[in-house]
N, C-alpha and C positions, 0 to 999 in steps of 0.2 A: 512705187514704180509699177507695181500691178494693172493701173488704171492705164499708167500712160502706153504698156505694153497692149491693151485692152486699145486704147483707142489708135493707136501707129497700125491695127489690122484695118480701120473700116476705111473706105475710100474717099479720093480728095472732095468729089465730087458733094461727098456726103457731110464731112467737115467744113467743106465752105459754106457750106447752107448753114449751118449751125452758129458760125462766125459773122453771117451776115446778120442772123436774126438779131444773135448778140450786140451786134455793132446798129441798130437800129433802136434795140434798148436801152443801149448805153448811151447815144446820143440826142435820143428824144424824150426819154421816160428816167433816166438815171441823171441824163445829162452830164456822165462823168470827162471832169476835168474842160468843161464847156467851158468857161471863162478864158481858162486859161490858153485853151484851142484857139478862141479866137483875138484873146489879145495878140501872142504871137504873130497869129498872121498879119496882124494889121502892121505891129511891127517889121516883118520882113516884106510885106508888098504893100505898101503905103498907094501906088499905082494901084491896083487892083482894085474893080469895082465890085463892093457888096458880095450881087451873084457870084462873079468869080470866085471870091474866098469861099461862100459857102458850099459851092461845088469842089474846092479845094479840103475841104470840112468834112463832107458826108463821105468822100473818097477818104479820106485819110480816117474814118472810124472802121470803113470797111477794111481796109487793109492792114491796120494796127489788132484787131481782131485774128486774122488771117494768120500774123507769123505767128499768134501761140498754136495753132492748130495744126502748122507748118511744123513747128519744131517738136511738136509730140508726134509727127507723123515720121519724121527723119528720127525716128528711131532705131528704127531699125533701116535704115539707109547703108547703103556699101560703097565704096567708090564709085563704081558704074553708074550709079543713082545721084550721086553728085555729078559726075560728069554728064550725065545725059540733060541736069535741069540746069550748072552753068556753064555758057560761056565763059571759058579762060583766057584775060590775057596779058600776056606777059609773064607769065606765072615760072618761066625758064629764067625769064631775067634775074627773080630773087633767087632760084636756086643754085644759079651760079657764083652768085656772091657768096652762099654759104656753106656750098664746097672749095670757095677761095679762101674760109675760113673767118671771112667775113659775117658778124650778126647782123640783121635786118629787124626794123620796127615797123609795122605795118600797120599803118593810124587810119581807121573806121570811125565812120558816125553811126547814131542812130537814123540809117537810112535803109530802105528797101527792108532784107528781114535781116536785120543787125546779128540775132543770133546764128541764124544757116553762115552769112560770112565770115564768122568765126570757125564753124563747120567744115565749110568747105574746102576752107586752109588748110586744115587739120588735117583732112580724109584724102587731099589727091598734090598737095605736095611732097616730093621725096626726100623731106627732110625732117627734125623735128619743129613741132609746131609747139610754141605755150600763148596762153592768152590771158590776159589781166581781167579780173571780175571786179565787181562793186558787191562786199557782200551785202544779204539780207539778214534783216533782222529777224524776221519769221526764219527759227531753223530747219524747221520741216522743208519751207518754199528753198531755202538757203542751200539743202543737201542733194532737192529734187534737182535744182539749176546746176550742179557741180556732177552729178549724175551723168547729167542729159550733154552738159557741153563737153565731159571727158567720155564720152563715145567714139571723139573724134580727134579729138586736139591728144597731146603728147601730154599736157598738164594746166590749170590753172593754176592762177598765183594771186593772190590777194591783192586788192589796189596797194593798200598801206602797206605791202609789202615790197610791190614790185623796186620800185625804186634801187633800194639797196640790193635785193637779187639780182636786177641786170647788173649792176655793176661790178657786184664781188661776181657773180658767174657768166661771165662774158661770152660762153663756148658758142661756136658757129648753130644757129636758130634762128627761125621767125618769132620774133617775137608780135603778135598781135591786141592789140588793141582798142576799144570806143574810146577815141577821147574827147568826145564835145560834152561832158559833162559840167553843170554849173559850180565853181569851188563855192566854200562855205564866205560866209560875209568876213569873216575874220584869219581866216587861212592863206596862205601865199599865192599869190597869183598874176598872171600876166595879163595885159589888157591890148587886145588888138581890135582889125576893123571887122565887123563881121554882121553883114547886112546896111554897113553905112553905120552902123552905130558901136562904139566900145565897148567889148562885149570880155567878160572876161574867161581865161582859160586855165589849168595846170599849167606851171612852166617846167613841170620836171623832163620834159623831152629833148627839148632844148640843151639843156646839161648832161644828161644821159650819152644823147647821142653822142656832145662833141668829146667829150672824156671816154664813155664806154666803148669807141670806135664804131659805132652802129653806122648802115645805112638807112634811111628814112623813106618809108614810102607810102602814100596814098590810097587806100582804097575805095575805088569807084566801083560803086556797083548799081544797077540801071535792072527796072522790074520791066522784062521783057512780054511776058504775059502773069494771070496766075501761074505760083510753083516754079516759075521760071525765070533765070536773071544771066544779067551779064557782067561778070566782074573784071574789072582793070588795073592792075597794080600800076600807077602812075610815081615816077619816082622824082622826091623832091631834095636830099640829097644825100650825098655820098662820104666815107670821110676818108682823108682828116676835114671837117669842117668846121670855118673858122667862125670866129663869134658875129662876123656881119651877117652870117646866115641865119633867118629867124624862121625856125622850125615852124612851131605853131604858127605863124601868120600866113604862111604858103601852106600850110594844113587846113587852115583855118578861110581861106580864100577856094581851096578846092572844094573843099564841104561846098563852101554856098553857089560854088558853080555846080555844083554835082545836085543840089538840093532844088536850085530852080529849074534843070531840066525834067525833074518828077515830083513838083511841091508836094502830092497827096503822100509821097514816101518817106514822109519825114516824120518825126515822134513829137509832134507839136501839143503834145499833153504834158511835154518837161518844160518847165519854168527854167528857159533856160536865159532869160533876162530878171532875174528876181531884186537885182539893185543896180542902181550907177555907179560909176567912178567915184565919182562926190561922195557918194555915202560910205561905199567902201573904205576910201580915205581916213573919212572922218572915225571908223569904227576903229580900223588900226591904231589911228594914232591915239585915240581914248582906251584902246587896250597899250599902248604901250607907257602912257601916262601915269597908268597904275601902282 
């Protein structure tokens, strides 16, 4: 933590320089995760000509750079420092539900700086915050990330965990979390539309909410300048809700409205189409064949 206390003193000014340089190595000399950059795009703007994508490309290494140099700098961040870099809104509306005793689930993608949103929640809500992580297998990176994101949040919780924690501990919280994560090839999963093509998702929200009493909400959040954003808790539903309501696919339809308003904002270095349906299928039912 020495280091990242070391770098949270030097200025944005000086850090983005550092993050461009990086993000011009990484995508002309490293070329890291190029393929996979621009299959994605092709898949999500099939319309989009060439130039476009790649102007979509070169912005999105600059900015994916950006939020690690963002999140080592909001270290030492205070409320005042979140609130001055976002725009809040709606942010009364969840905490009225959770002095009605009401939990809330509050579903992010990896968009704009995926980690600060997690942050922000944490540091100028007046309620408790907890957030779901994916961990790492590096335990070093794995303690630094649990560090850095309990500066602000009330607590993490392990993905493989959460599940069972929100439901045995139901107490009035935000609970936040990214979930456009890809599940594994064999692991349970829901398949919605997303980009025009069946994309698959976790379904545990779905069930969470309608059992655990949760309300569900949307996090929109919009890269106003550098260091600077706008977040909107957009709410997609409330409960008791009944099973006609599909969590993830109204989660999963906001993401991509929310994504092609600022494509370069998006983490398009995740393999987040890594199989079809079809195969998927086929994997299940030859593991359940066994």
């Amino acid at each position: 933590m020495f280091l990242v206390k070391v770098i949270s003193l030097l200025p944005f000014w000086f850090l983005y320089g550092i993050s461009d340089f990086a993000a011009f190595v990484g995508r002309r000399v490293v070329r890291y995760r190029l393929r996979v950059v621009r299959r994605n795009l092709d898949i999500a703007f099939p319309d989009k000509t060439k130039a476009e994508k790649r102007s979509i490309e070169r912005e999105f290494y600059r900015h994916f750079l950006a939020t690690f140099v963002e999140l080592f700098k909001s270290y030492r961040f205070t409320k005042a420092d979140w609130e001055a870099r976002f725009e809040l809104v709606n942010r009364d509306e969840l905490e009225k539900l959770v002095q009605a005793g009401i939990p809330v689930i509050a579903l992010s993608g990896h968009k704009a700086n995926w980690e600060w949103n997690g942050c922000v929640m944490g540091a100028t809500n007046n309620c408790d915050v907890d957030f779901v992580y994916k961990k790492v297998q590096n335990k070093f990176f794995d303690n630094l990330m649990i560090n850095l994101r309990t500066r602000h949040v009330h607590r993490v919780i392990e993905k493989e965990e959460s599940g069972k924690e929100m439901l045995r501990n139901k107490y009035p919280r935000i609970m936040g979390m990214v979930a456009d994560q890809s599940p594994m090839l064999r692991s349970k999963k829901v398949w919605v539309d997303f980009f025009n093509r069946a994309t698959a998702f976790y379904p545990g929200t779905n069930k969470i909410a309608r059992i655990g009493g949760y309300a569900v909400y949307f996090v929109h959040v919009e890269k106003v300048k550098r260091g600077h954003y706008k977040l909107e808790y957009k709410q997609i539903a409330v409960p008791p809700i009944g099973k006609e309501v599909n969590v993830i696919q109204a989660y999963a339809s906001l993401l991509e409205e929310s994504i092609k308003l600022n494509p370069s904002g998006y983490l398009w270095s995740h393999k987040r189409w890594k199989y079809s349906k079809a195969e998927a299928d086929a994997a299940m039912a030859e593991q359940k064949n066994k």
